[in-house]
N, C-alpha and C positions, 0 to 999 in steps of 0.2 A: 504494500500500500504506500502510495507516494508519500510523504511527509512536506512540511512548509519549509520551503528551500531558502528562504528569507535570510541572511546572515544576522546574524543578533543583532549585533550594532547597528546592521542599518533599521533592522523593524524596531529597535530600541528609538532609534531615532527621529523616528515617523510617527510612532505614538507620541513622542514630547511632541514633534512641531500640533499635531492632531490638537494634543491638550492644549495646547497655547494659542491655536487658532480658536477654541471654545474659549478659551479667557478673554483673550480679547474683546471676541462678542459679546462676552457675558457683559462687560465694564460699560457697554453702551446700555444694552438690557434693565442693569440695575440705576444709572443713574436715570432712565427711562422713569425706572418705577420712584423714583425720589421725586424726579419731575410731577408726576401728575400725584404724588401724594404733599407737593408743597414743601417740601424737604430742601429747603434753602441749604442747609449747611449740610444734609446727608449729599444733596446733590453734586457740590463742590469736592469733597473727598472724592471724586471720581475724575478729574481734572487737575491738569498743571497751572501753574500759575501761567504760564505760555499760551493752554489749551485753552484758559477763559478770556483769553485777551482774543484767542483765535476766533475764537466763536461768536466774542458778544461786545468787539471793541472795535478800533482802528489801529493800525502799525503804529499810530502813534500815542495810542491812547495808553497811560500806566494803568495797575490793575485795579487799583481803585475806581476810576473810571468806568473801565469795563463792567465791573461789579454793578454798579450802580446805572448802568446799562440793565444790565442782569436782570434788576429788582423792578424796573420799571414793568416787565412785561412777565416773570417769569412766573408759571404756574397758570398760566390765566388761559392756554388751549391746551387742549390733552393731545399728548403724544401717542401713536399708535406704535404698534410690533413691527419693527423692524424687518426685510428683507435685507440679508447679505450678500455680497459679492468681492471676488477679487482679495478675500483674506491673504493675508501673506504675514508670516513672522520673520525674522532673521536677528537673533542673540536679545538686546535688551529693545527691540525698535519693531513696528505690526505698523500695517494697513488694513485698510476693507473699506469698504463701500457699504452703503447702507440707506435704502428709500422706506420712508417712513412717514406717514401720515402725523402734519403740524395742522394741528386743529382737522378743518375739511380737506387740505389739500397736503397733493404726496411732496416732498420734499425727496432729496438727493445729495449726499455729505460724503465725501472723503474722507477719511480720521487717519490722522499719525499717532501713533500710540509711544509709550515710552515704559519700560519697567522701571518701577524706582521700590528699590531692596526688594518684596518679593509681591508685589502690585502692581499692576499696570492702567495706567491714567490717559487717559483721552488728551494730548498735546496738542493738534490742528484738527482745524480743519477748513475745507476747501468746499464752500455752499452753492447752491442755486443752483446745481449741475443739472443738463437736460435729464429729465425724466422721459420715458417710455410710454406709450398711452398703454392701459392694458389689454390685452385683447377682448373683442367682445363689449370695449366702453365707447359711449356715443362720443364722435367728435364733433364739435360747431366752429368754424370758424367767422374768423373776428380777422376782418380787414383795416388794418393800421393806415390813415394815408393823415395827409397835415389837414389840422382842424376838424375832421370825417373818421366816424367809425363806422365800419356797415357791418352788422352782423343781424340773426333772427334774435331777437330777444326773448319773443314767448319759447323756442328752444330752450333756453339755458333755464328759467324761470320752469318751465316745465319738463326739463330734464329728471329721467328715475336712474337709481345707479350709479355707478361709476361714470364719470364724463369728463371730455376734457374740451379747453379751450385754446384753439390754434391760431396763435397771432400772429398774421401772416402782415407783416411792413410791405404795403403795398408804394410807400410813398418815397419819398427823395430824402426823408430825412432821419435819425433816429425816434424810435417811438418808445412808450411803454404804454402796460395794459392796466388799470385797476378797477377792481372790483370790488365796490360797497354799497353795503344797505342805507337805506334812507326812508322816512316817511312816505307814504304815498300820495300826501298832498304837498310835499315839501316843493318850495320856489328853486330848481336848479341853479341860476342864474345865480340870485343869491349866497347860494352855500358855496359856487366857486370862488364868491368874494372874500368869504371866510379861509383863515390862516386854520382853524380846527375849530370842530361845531359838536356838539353833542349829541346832536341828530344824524350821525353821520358814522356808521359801524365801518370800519375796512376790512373786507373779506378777505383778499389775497391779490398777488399782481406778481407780475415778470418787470423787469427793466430793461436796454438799452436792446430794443431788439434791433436791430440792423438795418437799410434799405434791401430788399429783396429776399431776407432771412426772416426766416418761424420761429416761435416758441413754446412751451406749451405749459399750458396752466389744468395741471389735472386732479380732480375731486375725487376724493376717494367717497364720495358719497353727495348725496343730492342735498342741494341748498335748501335749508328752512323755510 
């Protein structure tokens, strides 16, 4: 009978890297779960001082700053389960990829990871990466051009499911897309005068989509 021709060391070896591509993931997972229990300082235990500058500041912002970034918005949409890709470990330093539902829409993060003594902490990351539509979810597009949006609105509005929104730069110039809630008698004109209204929820958006380039804004679930 054949036996596992495996040489020790190297199956030895392939189980550590195995466990450590599970660690990795785990340290996204758990600070997931801090996330959406409000866990301000359980959360942070999962992050470098680097990683929260990465996430939640500017290159130039110190960490206080970042922080205080952090606090303004943190806890307030629920984070969903993550899908992985692209793991990779090598000695004390991990990658992976990872799309995960931020509030209704799916997000898309890089993480560099870092071991520090016998834990591994989220150090970057690299956000707003194109997302994937899913299979099987409705797509609407939303023509970008200067001053003109042309899309169906009762589509989106009455989207079930999964869906996503394809912001097609139809125009000469850069565009972005946002999406928010607003009363239904509210004065448009007016609330564009407004610096920030109360009347006025922000759903989600894309930024700096290109002349002649898409992007896609996708709902892992149907708006309210």
């Amino acid at each position: 009978e054949a036996g596992d021709t495996t040489p020790v060391a190297t199956q030895a070896a392939t189980e550590e890297a195995s466990a450590d591509e599970q660690a990795v993931q785990q340290v996204f997972l758990d600070a997931i779960e801090r996330w959406n229990a409000q866990d301000l300082d359980g959360f942070l235990t999962f992050l470098t001082d680097a990683g929260v500058i990465s996430s939640f500041g500017e290159e130039s912002n110190s960490l206080d700053e970042a922080k205080a970034n952090l606090t303004t918005f943190f806890g307030t949409v629920e984070l969903g389960t993550p899908e992985f890709s692209e793991v990779s470990v090598s000695g004390d330093t991990g990658s992976m990829d990872a799309v995960f539902s931020f509030g209704p829409v799916l997000q898309h993060s890089k993480f560099g990871l870092v071991k520090v003594g016998p834990d591994w902490k989220l150090n970057s990351e690299e956000s707003n990466l194109p997302v994937e539509v899913p299979a099987g979810a409705t797509t609407i597009e939303v023509d970008l051009n200067e001053f003109a949006f042309g899309t169906d609105v009762t589509a989106i509005t009455g989207a079930t499911g999964t869906f996503a929104l394809e912001a097609k730069n139809v125009g000469k110039q850069v565009h972005m897309l946002g999406l928010a809630r607003v009363p239904a008698d509210a004065n448009i004109e007016e609330l564009l005068k407004q610096e920030d209204s109360p009347d006025v929820e922000f759903i989600a958006g894309v930024d700096d989509v290109a002349p002649g380039t898409s992007k896609n804004l996708v709902f892992a679930k149907p708006l309210d």
